[in-house]
VOGU-3710 file (C-alpha; in Angstrom, 3 decimals, decimal comma):
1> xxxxxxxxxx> 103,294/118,468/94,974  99,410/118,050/95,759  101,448/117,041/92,063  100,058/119,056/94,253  96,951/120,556/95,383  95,763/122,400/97,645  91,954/122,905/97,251  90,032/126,030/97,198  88,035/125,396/99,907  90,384/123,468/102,050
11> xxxxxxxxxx> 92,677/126,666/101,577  90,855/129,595/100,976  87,976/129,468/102,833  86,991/129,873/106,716  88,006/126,835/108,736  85,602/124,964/110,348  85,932/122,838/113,224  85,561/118,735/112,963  81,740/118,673/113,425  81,831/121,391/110,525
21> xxxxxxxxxx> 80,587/124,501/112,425  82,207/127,278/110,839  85,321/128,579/112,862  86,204/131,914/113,563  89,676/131,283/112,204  90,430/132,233/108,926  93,492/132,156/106,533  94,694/130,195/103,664  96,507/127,606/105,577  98,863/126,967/102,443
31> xxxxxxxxxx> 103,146/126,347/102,888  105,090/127,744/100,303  105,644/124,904/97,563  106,091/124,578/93,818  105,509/120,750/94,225  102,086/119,278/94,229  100,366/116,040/94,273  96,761/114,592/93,721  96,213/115,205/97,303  96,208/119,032/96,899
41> xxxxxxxxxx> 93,856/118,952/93,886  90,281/118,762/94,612  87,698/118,713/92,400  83,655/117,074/92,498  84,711/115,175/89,272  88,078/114,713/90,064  88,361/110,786/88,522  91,293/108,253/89,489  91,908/104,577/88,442  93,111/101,423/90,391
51> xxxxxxxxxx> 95,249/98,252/90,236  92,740/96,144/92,338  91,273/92,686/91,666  87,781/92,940/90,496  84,680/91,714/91,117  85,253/88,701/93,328  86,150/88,749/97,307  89,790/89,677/97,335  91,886/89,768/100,329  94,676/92,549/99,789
61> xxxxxxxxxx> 97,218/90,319/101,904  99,768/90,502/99,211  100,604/93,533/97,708  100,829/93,951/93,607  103,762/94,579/91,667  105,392/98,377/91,828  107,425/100,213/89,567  110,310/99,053/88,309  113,304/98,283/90,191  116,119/100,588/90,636
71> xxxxxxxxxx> 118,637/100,871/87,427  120,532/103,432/85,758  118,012/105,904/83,460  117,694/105,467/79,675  118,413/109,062/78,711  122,363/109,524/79,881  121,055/111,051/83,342  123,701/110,916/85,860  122,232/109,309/88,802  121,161/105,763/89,460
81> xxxxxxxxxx> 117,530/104,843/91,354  118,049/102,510/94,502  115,372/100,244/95,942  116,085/101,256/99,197  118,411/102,272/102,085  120,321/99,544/104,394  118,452/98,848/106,894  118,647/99,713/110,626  121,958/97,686/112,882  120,468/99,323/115,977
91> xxxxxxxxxx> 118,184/101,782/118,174  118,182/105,421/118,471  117,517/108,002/121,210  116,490/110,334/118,632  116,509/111,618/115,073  116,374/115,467/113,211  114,938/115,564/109,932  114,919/118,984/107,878  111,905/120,310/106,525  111,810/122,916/104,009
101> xxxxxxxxxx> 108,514/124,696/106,065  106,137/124,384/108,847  103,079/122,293/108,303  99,928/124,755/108,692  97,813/121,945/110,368  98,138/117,978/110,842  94,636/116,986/110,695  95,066/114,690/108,189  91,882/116,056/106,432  94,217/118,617/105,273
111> xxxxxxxxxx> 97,000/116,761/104,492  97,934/117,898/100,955  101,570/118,367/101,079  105,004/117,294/101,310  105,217/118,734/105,056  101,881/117,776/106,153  102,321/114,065/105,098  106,234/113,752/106,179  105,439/113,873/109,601  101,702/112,643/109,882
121> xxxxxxxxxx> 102,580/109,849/107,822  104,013/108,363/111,200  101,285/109,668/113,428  97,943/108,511/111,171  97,816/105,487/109,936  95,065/104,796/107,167  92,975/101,659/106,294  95,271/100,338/103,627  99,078/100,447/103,208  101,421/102,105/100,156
131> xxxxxxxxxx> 104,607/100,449/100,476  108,314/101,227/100,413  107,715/99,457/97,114  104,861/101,622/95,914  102,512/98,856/96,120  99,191/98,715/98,293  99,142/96,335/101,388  96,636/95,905/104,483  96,756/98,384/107,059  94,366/99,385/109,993
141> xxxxxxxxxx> 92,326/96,971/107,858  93,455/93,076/107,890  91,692/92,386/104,516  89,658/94,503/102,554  86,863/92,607/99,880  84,943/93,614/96,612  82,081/92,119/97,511  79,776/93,468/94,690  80,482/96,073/92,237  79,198/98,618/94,562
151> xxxxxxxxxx> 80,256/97,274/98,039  83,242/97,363/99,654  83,857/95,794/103,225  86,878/96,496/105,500  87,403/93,919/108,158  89,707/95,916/110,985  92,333/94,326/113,171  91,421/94,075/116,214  93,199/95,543/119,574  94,764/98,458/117,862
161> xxxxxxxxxx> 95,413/101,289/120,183  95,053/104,993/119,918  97,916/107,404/121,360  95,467/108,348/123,906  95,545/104,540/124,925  91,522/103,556/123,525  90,644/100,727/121,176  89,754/101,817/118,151  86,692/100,582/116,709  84,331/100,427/113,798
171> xxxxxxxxxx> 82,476/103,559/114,901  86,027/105,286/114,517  86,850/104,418/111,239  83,228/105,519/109,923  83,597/108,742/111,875  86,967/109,415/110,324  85,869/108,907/106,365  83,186/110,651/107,267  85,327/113,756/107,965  86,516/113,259/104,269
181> xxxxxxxxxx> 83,041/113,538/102,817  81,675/116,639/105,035  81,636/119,541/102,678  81,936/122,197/105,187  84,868/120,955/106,728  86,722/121,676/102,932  89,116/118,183/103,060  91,770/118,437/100,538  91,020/114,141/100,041  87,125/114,996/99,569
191> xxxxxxxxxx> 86,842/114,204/95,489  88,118/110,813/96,251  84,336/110,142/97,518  82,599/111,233/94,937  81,001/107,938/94,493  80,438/106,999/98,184  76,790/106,614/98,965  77,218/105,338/102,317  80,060/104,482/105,011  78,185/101,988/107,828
201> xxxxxxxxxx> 79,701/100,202/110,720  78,110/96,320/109,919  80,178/94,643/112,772  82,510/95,750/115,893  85,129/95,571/113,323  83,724/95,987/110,354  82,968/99,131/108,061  81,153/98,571/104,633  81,458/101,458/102,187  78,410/101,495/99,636
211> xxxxxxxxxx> 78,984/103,017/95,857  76,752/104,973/93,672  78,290/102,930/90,755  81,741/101,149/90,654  84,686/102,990/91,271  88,261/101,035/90,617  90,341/103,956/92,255  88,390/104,255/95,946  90,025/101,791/97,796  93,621/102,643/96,465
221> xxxxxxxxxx> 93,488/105,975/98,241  91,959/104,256/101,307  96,340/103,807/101,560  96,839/107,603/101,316  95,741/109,880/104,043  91,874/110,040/102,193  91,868/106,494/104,153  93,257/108,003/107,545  91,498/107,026/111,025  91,523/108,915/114,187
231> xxxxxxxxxx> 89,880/108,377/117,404  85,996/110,341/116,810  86,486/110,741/120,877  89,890/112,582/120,378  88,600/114,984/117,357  85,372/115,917/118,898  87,285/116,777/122,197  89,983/118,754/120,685  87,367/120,781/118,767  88,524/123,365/116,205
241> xxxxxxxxxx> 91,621/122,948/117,648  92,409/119,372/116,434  95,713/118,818/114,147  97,283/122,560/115,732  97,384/121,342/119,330  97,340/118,809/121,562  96,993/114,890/120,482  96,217/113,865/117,066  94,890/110,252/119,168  95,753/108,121/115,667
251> xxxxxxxxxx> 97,325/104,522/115,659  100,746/105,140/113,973  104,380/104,078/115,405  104,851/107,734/116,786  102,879/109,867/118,710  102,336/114,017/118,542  105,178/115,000/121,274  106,009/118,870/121,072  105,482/121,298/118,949  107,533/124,310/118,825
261> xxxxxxxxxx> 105,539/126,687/116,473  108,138/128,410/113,728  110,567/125,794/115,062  110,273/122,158/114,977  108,008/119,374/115,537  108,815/116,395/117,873  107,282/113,036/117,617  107,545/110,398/120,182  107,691/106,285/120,189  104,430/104,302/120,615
271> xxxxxxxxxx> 105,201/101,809/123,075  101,504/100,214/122,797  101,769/100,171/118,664  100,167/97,149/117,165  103,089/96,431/114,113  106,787/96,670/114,691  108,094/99,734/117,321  109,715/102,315/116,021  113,607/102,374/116,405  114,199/105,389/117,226
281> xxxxxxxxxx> 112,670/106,657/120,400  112,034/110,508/118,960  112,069/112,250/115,704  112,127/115,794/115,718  111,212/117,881/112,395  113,186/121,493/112,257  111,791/123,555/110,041  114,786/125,524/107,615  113,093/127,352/104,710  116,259/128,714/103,099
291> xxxxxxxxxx> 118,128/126,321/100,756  121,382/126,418/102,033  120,728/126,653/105,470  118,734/123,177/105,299  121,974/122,087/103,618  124,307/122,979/105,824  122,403/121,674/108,331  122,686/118,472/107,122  126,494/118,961/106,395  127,293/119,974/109,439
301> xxxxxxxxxx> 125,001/116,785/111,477  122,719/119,861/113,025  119,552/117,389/110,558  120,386/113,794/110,254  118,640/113,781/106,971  116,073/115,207/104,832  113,848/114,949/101,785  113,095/117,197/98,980  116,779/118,043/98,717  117,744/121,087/97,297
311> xxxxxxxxxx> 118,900/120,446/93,347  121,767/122,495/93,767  123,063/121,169/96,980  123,361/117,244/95,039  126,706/117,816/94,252  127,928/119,110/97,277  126,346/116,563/99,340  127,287/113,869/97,336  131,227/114,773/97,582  131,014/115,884/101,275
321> xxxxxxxxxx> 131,846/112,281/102,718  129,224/113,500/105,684  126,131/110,810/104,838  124,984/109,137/101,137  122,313/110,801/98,679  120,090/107,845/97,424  117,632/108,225/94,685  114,194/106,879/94,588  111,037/106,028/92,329  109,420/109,766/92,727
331> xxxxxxxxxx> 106,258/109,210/90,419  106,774/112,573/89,843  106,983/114,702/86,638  107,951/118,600/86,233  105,701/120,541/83,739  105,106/123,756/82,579  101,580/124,024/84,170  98,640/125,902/80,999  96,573/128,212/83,100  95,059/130,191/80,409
341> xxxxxxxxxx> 94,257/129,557/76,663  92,626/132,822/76,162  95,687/134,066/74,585  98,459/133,114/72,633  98,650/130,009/74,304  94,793/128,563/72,988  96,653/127,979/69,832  98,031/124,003/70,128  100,403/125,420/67,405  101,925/127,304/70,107
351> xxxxxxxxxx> 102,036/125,217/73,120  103,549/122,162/70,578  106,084/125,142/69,282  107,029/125,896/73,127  107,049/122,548/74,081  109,687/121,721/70,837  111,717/125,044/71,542  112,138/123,715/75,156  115,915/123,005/76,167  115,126/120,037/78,311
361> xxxxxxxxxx> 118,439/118,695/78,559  119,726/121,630/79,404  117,374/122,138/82,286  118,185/118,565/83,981  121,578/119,662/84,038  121,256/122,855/85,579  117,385/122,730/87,385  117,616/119,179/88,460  120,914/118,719/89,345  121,376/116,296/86,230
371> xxxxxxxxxx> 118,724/113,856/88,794  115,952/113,459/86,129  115,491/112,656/82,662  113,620/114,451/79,715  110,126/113,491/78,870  107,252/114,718/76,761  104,965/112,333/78,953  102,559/113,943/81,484  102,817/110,649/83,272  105,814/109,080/84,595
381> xxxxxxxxxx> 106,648/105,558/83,241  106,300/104,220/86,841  102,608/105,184/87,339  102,223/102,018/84,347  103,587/98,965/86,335  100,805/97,093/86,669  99,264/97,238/83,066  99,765/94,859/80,805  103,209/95,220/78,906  101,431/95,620/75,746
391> xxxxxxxxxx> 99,833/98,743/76,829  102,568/100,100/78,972  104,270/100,142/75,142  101,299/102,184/73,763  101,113/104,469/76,673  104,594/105,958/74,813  104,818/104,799/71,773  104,373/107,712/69,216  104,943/110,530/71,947  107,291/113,672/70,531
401> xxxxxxxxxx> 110,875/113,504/70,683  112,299/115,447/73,620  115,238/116,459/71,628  115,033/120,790/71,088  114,503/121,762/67,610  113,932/125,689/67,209  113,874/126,319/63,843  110,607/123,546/63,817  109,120/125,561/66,666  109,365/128,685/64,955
411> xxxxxxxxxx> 107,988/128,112/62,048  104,973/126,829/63,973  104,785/130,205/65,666  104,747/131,860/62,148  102,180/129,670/61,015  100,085/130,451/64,067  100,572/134,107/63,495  101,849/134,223/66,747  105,125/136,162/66,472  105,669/138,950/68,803
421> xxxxxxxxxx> 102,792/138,172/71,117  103,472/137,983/74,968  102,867/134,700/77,066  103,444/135,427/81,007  105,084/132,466/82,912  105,650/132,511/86,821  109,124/131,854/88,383  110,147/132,385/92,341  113,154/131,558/94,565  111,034/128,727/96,044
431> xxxxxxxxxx> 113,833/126,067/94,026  115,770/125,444/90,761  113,201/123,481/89,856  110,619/126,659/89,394  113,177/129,288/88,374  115,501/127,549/86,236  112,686/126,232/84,386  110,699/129,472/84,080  113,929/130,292/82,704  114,245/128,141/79,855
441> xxxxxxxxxx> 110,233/128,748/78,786  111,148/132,269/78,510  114,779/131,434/76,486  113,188/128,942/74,327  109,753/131,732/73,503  112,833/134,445/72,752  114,316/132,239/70,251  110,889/130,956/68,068  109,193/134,650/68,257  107,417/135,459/71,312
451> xxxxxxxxxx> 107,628/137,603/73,793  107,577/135,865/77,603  107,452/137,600/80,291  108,418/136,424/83,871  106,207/137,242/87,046  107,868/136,989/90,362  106,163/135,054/92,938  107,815/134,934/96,383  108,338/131,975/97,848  105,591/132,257/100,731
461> xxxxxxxxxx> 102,625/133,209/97,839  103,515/130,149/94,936  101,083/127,660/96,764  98,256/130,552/96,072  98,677/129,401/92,679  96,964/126,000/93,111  94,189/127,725/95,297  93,405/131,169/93,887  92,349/132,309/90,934  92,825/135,882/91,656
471> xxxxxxxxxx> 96,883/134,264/92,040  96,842/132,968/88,342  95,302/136,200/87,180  98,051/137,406/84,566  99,615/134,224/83,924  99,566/132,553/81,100  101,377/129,260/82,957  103,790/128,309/85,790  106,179/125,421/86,759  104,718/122,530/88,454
481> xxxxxxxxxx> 106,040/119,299/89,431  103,334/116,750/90,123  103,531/113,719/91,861  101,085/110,857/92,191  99,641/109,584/95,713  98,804/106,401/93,810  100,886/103,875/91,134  98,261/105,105/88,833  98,278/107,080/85,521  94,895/108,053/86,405
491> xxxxxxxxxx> 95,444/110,374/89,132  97,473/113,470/86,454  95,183/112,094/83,662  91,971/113,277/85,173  93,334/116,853/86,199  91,976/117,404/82,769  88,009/116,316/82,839  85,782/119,251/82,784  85,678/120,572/86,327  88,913/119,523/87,285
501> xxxxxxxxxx> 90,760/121,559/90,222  93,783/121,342/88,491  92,272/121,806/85,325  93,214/126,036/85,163  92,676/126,663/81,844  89,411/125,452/81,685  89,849/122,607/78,959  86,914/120,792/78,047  86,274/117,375/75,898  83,318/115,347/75,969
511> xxxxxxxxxx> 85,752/111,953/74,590  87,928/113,041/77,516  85,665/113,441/80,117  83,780/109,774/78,762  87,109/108,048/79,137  88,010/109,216/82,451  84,564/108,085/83,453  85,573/104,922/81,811  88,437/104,275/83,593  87,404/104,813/86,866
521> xxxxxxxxxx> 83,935/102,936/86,537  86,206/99,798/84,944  87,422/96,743/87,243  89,105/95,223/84,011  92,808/96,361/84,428  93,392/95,513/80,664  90,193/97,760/79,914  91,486/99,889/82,520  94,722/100,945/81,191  93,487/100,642/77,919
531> xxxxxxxxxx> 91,430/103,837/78,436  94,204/105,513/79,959  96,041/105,092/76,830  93,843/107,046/75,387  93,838/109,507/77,702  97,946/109,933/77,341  97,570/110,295/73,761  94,880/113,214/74,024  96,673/114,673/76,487  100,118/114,509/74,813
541> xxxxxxxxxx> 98,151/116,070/71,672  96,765/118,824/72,775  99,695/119,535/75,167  97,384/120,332/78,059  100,663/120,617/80,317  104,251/121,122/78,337  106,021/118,100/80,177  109,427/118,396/80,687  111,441/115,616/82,996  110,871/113,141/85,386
551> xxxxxxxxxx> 112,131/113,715/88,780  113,048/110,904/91,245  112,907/111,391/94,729  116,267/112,654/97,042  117,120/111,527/100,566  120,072/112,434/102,204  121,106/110,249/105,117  124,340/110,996/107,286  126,680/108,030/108,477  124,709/107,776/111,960
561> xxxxxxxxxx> 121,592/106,987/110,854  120,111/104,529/108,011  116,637/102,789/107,157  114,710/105,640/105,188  112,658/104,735/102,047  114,018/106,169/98,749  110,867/106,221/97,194  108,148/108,416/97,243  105,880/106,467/99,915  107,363/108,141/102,966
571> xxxxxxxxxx> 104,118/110,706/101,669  101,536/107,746/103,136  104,262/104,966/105,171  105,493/104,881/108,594  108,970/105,371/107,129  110,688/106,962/110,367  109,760/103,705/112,376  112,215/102,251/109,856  115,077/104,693/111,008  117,367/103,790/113,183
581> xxxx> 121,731/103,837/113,741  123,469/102,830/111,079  125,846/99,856/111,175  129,748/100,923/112,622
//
């Protein structure tokens, strides 16, 4: 998750309210999770690349290709990937989806993580669309255009309503990016305008953004929430209070109903939507931070569904003859995150020893619920659908086996000098995921000479890792599983430019940093991806994360309902307007 992200400011520091005078309100606003995204990570050079046309007027009508379709894995992983869910034989009443913990906020400013974006997803809508597909279609804007290297121009649809029944307008849009770009108000979306000079209204219905030089990734977050409009009437009215209380006045299929703090989170049909009504007239969000209780609540109908299953509860819901787990395109990989290379671990020699001690099988079995499949890539092979197949090729070609091999490993740590010293590595109850795999690091250090020691972290503090130093102090590394807010290699690649947010342990390369620069400044997609080879390779070499699976996505639906996405782009997509009763 903000693969992912939380920022320090948007975290850590005094809240502010939407104008950006400092609130009295302070706290770090972060929900217990392991899983981050690009969302979460923030960062002033923070760089991201973009499957868009290039420098000609393009309308973005028809989406690009995604990832690949469905299909059993290559390495012997014992699940299958489906394209989607059946869709929807009827209407609802209502719908209760379980949530593994309570969103802090949903002004979508702040909308770094998997809770935040579950539910606002269906609330705030943004300019452009990511598909069920994972591709990138018009949203609140009809067509979007590349009308010079440094321009681009959003033409809106017209007679789209806000929840608070107002039309929204030009002014609105500019208003809400502007949000984005505020530095005092610390949005978690903020490095994704880096290169924004300007954001003007040049029509009733038109917004042109204006670049400080090109930038092929800004308009493919303008489909995550970095691209989210609200009603500027709405915000400034609800005042520091905006996204806790009251009406979030966005344009989505469902509208803010009640919110029962420490509870649950009901959102109501939009009768006055512009696109297709939502099936089900409510959806209400319960909150169940333990495991098993989320699980049984599913089992037992108390939750219709959920996401973000719980790795040990795939069997059980699989054989339980109560609803269907599906697999999706996740774009996510798990990693052992480097925080620190002032110690053992600023020796390659030992993070390639680590890396090649690593029981990877072992851990998709047991951490992943045998739903993954090894890797030594940082990047998931689904991020690469749109380059050319030569380079898609390249991007793996060459990469270390992911096969264990401890008697290599340790005689890397004895030609580092490195046996007997102590790496720390933190592990929590939060999931499998983080404990089983904090787990095998230490196991697979015992066996090749070092000494690794685990740190605790509870379940409410692991998110403090992505936003506080003072968090990492001690650590050496941590589990992370990253996934990608766009079908981009670009968006893990450039946690590791100089400056990064994610970037922890400080890693700095001038090649690096000039090819991240390269690939976001490039229109070319050949030249594009062609950099972000590169990038892999570097990455993969130095081993500036130990990668360790891919992880698809989990939804579990129960027989009375149907029409969820499998993939990851119920993050960014209306997907409960999709849900409704499943055929009889």
């Amino acid at each position: 998750m903000p693969r992912s992200l939380p920022w320090s400011r948007a975290a850590s520091s005094a809240r502010n309210q939407p104008d950006g005078t400092p609130s009295a309100r302070t706290g770090s606003g972060a929900t217990p999770s392991a899983r981050t995204g690009s969302a979460r990570t923030r960062s002033a050079r923070r760089r991201y690349a973009l499957p868009v046309a290039a420098l000609a007027a393009v309308s973005l009508v028809a989406a690009c290709s995604g990832p690949p379709k469905g299909g059993a894995p290559a390495n012997d992983a014992a699940f299958k990937l489906s394209a989607g869910t059946p869709a929807a034989a009827g209407e609802l009443d209502s719908f209760t989806w379980a949530l593994y913990a309570e969103p802090p906020t949903l002004d979508y400013i702040s909308a770094f993580d998997y809770p935040q974006n579950t539910i606002l997803s269906n609330v705030c809508e943004s300019l452009m669309k990511w598909t069920p597909q994972l591709t990138m279609a018009p949203g609140l804007a009809e067509k979007a255009t590349n009308a010079t290297p440094l321009t681009w121009v959003y033409d809106l649809r017209p007679n789209v309503k806000f929840h608070d029944g107002s039309t929204m307008t030009a002014d609105d849009v500019v208003f809400s990016l502007g949000r984005q770009m505020n530095p005092d108000l610390g949005a978690a979306w903020n490095s994704q305008f880096v290169n924004v000079e300007s954001i003007k209204k040049t029509g009733p219905l038109q917004v042109t953004v204006a670049l400080k030089q090109p930038d092929s990734q800004f308009p493919q977050y303008m489909a995550t929430a970095a691209g989210a409009v609200a009603s500027k009437a709405g915000v400034e009215k609800a005042g520091e209070n905006y996204g806790t209380a009251g009406s979030l006045d966005c344009t989505g299929p469902f509208k803010l109903g009640t919110w029962n703090k420490g509870q649950s989170i009901e959102l109501q049909r939009f009768d006055d939507y512009w696109g297709t009504k939502a099936k089900s007239k409510k959806a209400v969000f319960t909150f169940l931070t333990d495991p098993s209780a989320r699980t049984n609540a599913m089992l037992n109908g108390e939750a219709d569904g959920g996401y973000l299953i719980p790795t040990e509860s795939y069997d059980r819901l699989r054989r339980s003859g109560a609803g269907t787990l599906y697999f999706g395109e996740g774009l996510s990989t798990v990693n052992v995150n480097v925080t620190s290379m002032k110690g053992a671990l600023g020796d390659v020699r030992v993070r390639r020893a680590l890396a090649l001690a690593l029981d990877r099988r072992g851990f998709v079995k047991a951490g992943l619920g045998g739903a993954g499949t090894m890797t030594t890539s940082l990047t998931a092979k689904g991020v690469w659908a749109t380059a050319p197949e030569n380079l898609r090729k390249a991007a793996f070609d060459g990469l270390p086996s992911a096969d264990q091999n401890i008697e290599a490993a340790k005689k890397m740590i004895e030609e580092a000098g490195a046996t007997g010293k102590t790496v720390t590595i933190a592990t929590s109850s939060i999931g499998q995921d983080v404990s089983l795999l904090a787990t095998a690091v230490q196991d697979a250090g015992t066996k090749i000479g070092l000494k690794v020691e685990l740190k605790t972290i509870a379940p409410n503090a692991f998110t403090s890792l992505f936003t506080d130093a003072k968090a990492r102090e001690g650590l050496d590394m941590f589990p992370e599983t990253y996934y990608d807010s766009i079908t981009d290699p670009m968006d893990l690649l450039s946690n590791f430019q100089t400056g990064a947010y994610q970037n922890y342990a400080g890693y700095s390369d001038e090649a690096y940093d000039s090819l991240v620069d390269k690939a976001r400044g490039e229109y070319d997609p050949a030249k594009r991806f062609s950099a972000a080879v590169e990038l892999q390779k570097k990455a993969a070499d130095q081993l500036l994360w130990i990668p360790v699976a891919e992880w698809p996505t989990a939804v579990f639906l129960n027989k009375r309902i149907t029409g969820a996405p499998t993939t990851i782009s119920y993050l960014y997509y209306p997907w409960a307007a999709d849900v409704g009763a499943a055929a009889r």
